[in-house]
N, C-alpha and C positions, 0 to 999 in steps of 0.2 A: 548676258550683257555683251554686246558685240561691240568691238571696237575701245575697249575697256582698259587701254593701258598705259592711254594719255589723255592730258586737253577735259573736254567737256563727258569722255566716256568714262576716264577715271574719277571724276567729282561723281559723278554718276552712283558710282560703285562705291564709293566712299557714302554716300546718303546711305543709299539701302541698306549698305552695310550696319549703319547709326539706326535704322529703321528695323532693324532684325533678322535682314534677309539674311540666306547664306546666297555667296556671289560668284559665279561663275564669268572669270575675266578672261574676254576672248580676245587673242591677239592676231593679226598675220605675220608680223615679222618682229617685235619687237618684245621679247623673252624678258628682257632683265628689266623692263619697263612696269610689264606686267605682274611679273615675280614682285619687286618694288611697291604694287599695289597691293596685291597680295599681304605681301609681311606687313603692312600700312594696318590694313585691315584686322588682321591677327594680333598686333601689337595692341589694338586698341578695343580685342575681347568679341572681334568678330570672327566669322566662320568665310574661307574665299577657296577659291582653287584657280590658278590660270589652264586656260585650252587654249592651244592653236589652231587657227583653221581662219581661211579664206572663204567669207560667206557667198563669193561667187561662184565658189564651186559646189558642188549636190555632195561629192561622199561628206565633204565637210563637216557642211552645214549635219548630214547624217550623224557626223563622230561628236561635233557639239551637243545636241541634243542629247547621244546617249552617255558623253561625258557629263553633263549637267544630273542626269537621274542614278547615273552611276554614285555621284558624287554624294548628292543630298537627298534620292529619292523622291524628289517632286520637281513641278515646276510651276511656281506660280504668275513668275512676269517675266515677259521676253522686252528687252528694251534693245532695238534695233538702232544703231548709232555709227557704227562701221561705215565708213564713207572716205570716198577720193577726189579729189576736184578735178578739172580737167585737165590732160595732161598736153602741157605745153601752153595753156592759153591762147590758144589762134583763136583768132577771127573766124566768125562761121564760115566765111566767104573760104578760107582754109582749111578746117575742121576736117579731122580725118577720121574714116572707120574705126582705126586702132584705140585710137580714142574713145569713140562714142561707146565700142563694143566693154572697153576696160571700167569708162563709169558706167553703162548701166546696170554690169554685169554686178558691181559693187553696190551702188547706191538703190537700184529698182529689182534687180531679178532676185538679187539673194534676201533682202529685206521678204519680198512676196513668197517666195519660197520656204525659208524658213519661218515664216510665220503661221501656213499651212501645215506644218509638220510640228511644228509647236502645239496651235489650235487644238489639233486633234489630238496631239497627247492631254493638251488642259482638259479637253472634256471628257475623257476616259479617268483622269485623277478629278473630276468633281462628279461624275455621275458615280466614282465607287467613294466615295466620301470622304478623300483625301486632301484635297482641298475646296475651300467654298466656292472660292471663284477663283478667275484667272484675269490678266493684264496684258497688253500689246500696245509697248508706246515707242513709234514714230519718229525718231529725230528729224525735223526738215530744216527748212532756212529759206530766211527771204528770201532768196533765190528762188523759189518757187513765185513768187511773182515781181520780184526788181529786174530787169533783166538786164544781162551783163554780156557783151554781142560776141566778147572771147570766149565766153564759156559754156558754149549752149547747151551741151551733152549736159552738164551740171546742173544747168537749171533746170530743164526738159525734164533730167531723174528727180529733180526735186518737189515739181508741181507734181508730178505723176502720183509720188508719196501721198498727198494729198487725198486724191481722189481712191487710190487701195486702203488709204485707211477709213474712209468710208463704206467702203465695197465690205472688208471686215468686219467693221462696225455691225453693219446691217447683220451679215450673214450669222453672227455670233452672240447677239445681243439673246437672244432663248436658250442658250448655253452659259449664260452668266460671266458671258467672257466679254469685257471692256477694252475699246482700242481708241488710243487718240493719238493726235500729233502734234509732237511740242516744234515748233518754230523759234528756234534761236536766228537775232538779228547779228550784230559784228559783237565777236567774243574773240578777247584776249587769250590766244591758242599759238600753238605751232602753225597752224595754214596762213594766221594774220600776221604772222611776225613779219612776212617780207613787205609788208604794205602797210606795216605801223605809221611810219610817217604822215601817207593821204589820209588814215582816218584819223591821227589827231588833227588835222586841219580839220575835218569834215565833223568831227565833232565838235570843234569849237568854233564855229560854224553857225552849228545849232540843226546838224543834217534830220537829229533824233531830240524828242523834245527831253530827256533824263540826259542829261551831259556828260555822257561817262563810257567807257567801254563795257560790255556785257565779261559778265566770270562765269568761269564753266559753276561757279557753285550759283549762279542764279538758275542756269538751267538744269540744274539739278533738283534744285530747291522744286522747281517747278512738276519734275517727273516724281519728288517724293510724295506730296502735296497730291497729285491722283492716285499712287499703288497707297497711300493712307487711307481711301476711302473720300475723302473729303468731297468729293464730287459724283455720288451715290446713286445720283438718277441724271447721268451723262454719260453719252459715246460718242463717239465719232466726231469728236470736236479738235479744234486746231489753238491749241495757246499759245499766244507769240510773246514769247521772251525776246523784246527786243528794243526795248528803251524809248518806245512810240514810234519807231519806225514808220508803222505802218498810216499814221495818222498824215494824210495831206493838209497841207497849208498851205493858205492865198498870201 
């Protein structure tokens, strides 16, 4: 579980963890966030371990994965969640390299990446009968198609997510490995807190037709709800948690 130590990656980690999994919570800088999940999880009869690593970098993403089988010996679901927004908010007409190069490195490269080196350990633990199948699910966000003119690098990484988890989908679907991506709409997090204000106007409004802020435990609920199985003959599909967002109206 990338991204695992707050917000919407910690709920995250909390389901599976209610769900049976044993949980490996990935952090980049945030130890005592993640430790805090951790003992969350253990208090409450679950099995966790925190790893650090930046999934835009390769040995990382290498030392996650082999902390993950170190840990439990298997791996059944990779939930890619680890994400930055853009940094500073310019305007695209300003948008800089340093920028684009920092979120895609976080939100598109290491997502693709690590999911490659995941894949191919799932199917080396289902073809010796370790486990039956395997999971890859997507964190994205309307940002993948609201667009937002400050924050291009972020959207740009976010629709991209879209189309690799399709790309996945396809290639995995004869490996018994299933990839989706959940779409979370506006969720009450650390990223929204500085902009609480404009979405309680825009929610009472009616910007979204469910009038309410999205919880990281909705998106969660969502991501538990596919690694349960419940969606048995699907892949490559996009769930949007997101209060009807996506619904237009005259």
């Amino acid at each position: 579980m990338t991204g695992g130590s707050r917000g919407i990656g910690a709920a995250i980690c909390r389901r599976l963890a209610k769900l049976g999994f044993a949980v490996l919570v990935n952090y980049a800088r945030s130890a005592d966030a993640a430790e805090s999940v951790v003992a969350e999880i253990r208090a409450e009869g679950g099995i966790a371990a925190a790893a650090q690593g930046d999934v835009g970098c390769n040995e990382d993403r290498q030392r996650l994965l082999a902390a993950a089988l170190r840990e439990f010996g298997r791996l059944d679901v990779l939930v890619n969640n680890a994400g930055i927004t853009s940094v500073g908010r310019r305007d695209i007409l300003e948008a800089t390299e340093e920028s684009w190069d920092a979120v895609l490195d976080t939100n598109l490269k290491g997502p693709f990446f690590l999911s490659q080196i995941a894949a191919k350990e799932m199917i080396h633990l289902i073809r010796a009968g370790i486990i039956p199948e395997g999971y890859i699910i997507n964190i994205s966000s309307i940002s993948a198609f609201a667009v937002s003119t400050n924050r291009g690098d972020y959207c740009i990484s976010k629709s991209a997510i879209g189309m690799m988890t399709k790309l996945f989908a396809q290639r995995l679907a004869d490996e018994r490995i299933f990839v989706h991506e959940v779409c979370p709409g506006v969720i009450e997090s650390d990223m929204t807190a500085p902009v609480k204000e404009k979405y309680d106007r825009l929610i009472a409004e009616g910007l979204w037709p469910i009038r309410r802020w999205g919880s990281p435990e909705d998106v969660a609920s969502a991501v538990g709800a596919i690694v349960s199985g419940t969606f048995s003959f699907s892949t490559g599909n996009c769930f949007l948690v997101d209060g009807g967002f996506h619904v237009r109206t005259l």
